[in-house]
N, C-alpha and C positions, 0 to 999 in steps of 0.2 A: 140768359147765361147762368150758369149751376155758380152757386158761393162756394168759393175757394174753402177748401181746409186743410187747415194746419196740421201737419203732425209732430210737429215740437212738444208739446205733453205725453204723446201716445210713446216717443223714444224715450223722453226721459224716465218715464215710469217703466219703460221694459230694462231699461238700462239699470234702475234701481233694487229692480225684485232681484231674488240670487239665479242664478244660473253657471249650472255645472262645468259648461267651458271656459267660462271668467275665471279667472285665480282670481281665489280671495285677499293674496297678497302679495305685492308687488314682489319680483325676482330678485335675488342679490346679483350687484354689480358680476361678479366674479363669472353667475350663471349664464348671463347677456351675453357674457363677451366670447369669442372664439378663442382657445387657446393659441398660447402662442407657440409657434413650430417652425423651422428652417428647412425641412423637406418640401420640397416640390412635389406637388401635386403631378402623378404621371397623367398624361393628357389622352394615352391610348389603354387604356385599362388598370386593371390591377399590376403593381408591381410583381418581380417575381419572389417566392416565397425564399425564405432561407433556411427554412429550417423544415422538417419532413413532421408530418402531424401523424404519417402510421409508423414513422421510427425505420422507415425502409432505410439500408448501407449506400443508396444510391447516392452520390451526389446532387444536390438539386442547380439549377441554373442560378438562383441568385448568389450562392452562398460562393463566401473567399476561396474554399477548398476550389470548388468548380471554376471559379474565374481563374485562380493559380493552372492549374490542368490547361484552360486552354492559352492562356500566355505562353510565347513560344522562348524559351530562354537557353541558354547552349547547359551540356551536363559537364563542364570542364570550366574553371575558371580560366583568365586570361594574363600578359602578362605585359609589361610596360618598355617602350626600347624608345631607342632614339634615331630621329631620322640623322643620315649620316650625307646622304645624295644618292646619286641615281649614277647607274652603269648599265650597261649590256652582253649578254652573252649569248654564244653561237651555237646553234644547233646542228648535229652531225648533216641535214638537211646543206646547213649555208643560212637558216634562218636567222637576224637579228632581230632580240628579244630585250626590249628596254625594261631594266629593273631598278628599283628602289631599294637601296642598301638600311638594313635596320640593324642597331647593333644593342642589345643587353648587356647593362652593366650594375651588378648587385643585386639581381631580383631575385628578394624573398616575399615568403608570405608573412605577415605582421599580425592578422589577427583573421578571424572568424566569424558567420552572422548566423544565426540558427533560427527559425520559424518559434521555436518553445519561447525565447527568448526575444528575441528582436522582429519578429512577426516575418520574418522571411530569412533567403541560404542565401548567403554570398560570401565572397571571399574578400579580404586588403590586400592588397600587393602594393611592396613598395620598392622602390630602385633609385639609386644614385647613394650616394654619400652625405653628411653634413654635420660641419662642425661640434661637438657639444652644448660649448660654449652660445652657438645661434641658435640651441633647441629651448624651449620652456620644460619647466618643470613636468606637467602634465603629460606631456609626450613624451619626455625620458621615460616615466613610468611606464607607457607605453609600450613605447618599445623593448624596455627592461624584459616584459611580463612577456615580449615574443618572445627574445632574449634574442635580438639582433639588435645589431648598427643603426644610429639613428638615418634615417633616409630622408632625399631630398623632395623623393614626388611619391604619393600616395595613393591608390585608387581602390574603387572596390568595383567586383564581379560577380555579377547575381548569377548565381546556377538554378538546376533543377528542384534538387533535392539533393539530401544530404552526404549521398554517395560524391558530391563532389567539391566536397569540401576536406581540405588540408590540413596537417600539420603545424602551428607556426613556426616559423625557424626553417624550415623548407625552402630551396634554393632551386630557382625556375633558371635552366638554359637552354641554350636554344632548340637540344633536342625534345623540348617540352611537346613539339609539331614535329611533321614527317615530311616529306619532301611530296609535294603534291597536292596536298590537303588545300581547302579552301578555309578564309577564315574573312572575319570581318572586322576592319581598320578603321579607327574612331582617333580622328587628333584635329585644332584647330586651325582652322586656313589661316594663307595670310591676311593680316590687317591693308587694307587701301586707303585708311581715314576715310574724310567725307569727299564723296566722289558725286558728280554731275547725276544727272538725268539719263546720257546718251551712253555712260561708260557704267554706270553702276545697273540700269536694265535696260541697254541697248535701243534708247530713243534714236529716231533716224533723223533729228534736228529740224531745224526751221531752215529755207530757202536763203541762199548763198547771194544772192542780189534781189533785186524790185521792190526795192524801198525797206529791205530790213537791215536796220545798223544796227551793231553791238548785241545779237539775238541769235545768232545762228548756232549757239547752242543750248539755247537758255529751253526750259519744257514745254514751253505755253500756257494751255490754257487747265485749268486745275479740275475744271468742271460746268455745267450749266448752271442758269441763273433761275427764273421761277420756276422751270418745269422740274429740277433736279432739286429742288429744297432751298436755295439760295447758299449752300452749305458745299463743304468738301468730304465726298463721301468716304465712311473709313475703310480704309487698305489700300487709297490711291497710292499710286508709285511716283513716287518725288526723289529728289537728290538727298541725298544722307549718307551716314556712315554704312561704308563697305567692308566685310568680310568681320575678320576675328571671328567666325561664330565656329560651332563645333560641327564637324564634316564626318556623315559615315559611310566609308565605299565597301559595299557586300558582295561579299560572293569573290575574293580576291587571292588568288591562286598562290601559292609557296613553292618557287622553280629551285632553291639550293638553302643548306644550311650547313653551317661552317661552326659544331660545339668549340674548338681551340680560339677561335676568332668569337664566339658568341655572338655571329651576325645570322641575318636574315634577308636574304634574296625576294621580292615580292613582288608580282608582274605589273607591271604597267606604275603610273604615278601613285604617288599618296599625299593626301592634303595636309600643309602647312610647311614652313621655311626649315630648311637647314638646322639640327639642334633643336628642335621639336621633340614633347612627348608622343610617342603614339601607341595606343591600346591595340591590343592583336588578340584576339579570341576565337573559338571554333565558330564556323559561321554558324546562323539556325536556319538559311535556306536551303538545307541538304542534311541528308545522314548526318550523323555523327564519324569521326574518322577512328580509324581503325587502329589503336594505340599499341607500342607492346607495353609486354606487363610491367617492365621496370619502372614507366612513367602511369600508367595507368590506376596502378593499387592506389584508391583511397586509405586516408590515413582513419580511423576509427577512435583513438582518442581525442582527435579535433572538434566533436559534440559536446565529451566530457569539460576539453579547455575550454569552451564560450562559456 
């Protein structure tokens, strides 16, 4: 049998001489470490670029300008009413046509949003009345600077670009739309509090007799035991709090408008109770509609006032 040998001398001695791949001195802490960063690493390649390296006018995919472009947003701000109820009316046919009565009351525009400025176009609109006395200071100013009435509900309306931005002090009624137009209706449902299992997403319950007491409505079962994690997986559907949330019905047709009354006729139902706010805008599932000019003309000093 051959005598073992060591090579414990032979490394230490290689280990001692210099050698050009060794650093001769140890790294600062700072250089070890990985910087620190909050981007996500993209998992499918390089990101996309934002900014053009030959200076080409084109838009590139990653950049704000290009994601603006393809966000589909209406070129007409919108304006605020109040749901009043619902009626119907009859068509030279004999057809009955259930509609939802919307009624405008004080709607101007309050202020302005400009891209130079606020990184994007939208519009305030605001409607109703209120007190002085219940206003803050800060919002007097406010509304000073539109130079309107303090208002009850406030909203803003993202447009295109700046052809559709306003006036402040500009008073929205109901000929703002034309009889036919589609637009899209944003207001909150009603509240149901906290509601069951079978009523808030239509469970079809547990068995009415063979031995089930006090359970025929209750959910069951929440989930498996080892082979599912031992755990309740997240987004399961359980009982809890029903509605209030905000509701958008698109594509919703304009059959009459009443400027002396400042109502709005508007087909079929709209979500949330009696005395509701509800947002009415040009829809973006369709052309834009075909205004006349009296409503049309953008206002041009509304850039200079942001």
């Amino acid at each position: 049998m051959p005598p073992r040998i060591s090579l414990t001398p032979y490394l230490r001695q290689l280990w001692r001489s210099p050698c050009p791949l060794r650093p001769t001195q140890p790294l600062e802490p700072a250089n070890r470490c990985r910087p620190f960063t909050t981007t996500v690493p993209n998992a499918f390649g390089n990101r996309p670029k934002r900014i053009s390296s030959s200076g080409s006018p084109e838009l590139l995919e990653g950049s704000k300008a290009a994601a603006l472009e393809r966000k589909r947003l209406a070129t007409r701000t919108g304006v605020l009413a109040v749901k009043k109820g619902m009626t119907a009316i009859y068509k030279p046919s004999g057809r009955r046509i259930a509609c939802t009565v919307l009624q405008l009351e004080r709607v101007q525009v309050t202020a302005v949003k400009t891209r130079q400025k606020h990184g994007y176009w939208a519009v305030q609109v605001g409607s109703g009345w209120r007190n002085s006395n219940n206003v803050t200071r800060p919002m007097l100013g406010h509304f000073a600077t539109a130079g309107v009435a303090p208002k009850e509900h406030l909203r803003e309306f993202r447009v295109k670009d700046e052809t559709g931005l306003m006036e402040p002090g500009t008073a929205l009624s109901a000929d703002f739309f034309v009889e036919g137009q589609y637009v899209d209706v944003r207001a909150n449902c009603k509240g149901r509090g906290f509601a069951g299992g079978m009523k808030r997403h239509g469970f079809s319950g547990q068995p009415a007799s063979h031995g089930n007491s006090l359970s025929h409505r209750a959910m069951g079962s929440a989930g498996q035991s080892q082979g599912g994690g031992s755990r309740v997986l997240p987004g399961k559907r359980m009982p809890g709090r029903m509605g209030g949330h905000r509701v958008t019905r698109p594509h919703a047709q304009i059959m009459e408008i009443n400027k002396e009354l400042g109502t709005i006729l508007l087909f079929g139902p709209v979500p949330g109770p009696k005395g509701c706010i509800v947002a009415i805008q040009d829809t973006i599932l369709g052309p834009p509609p075909i205004i006349p000019e009296a409503t049309a003309t953008p206002s041009e000093s509304a850039i200079a006032a942001a």
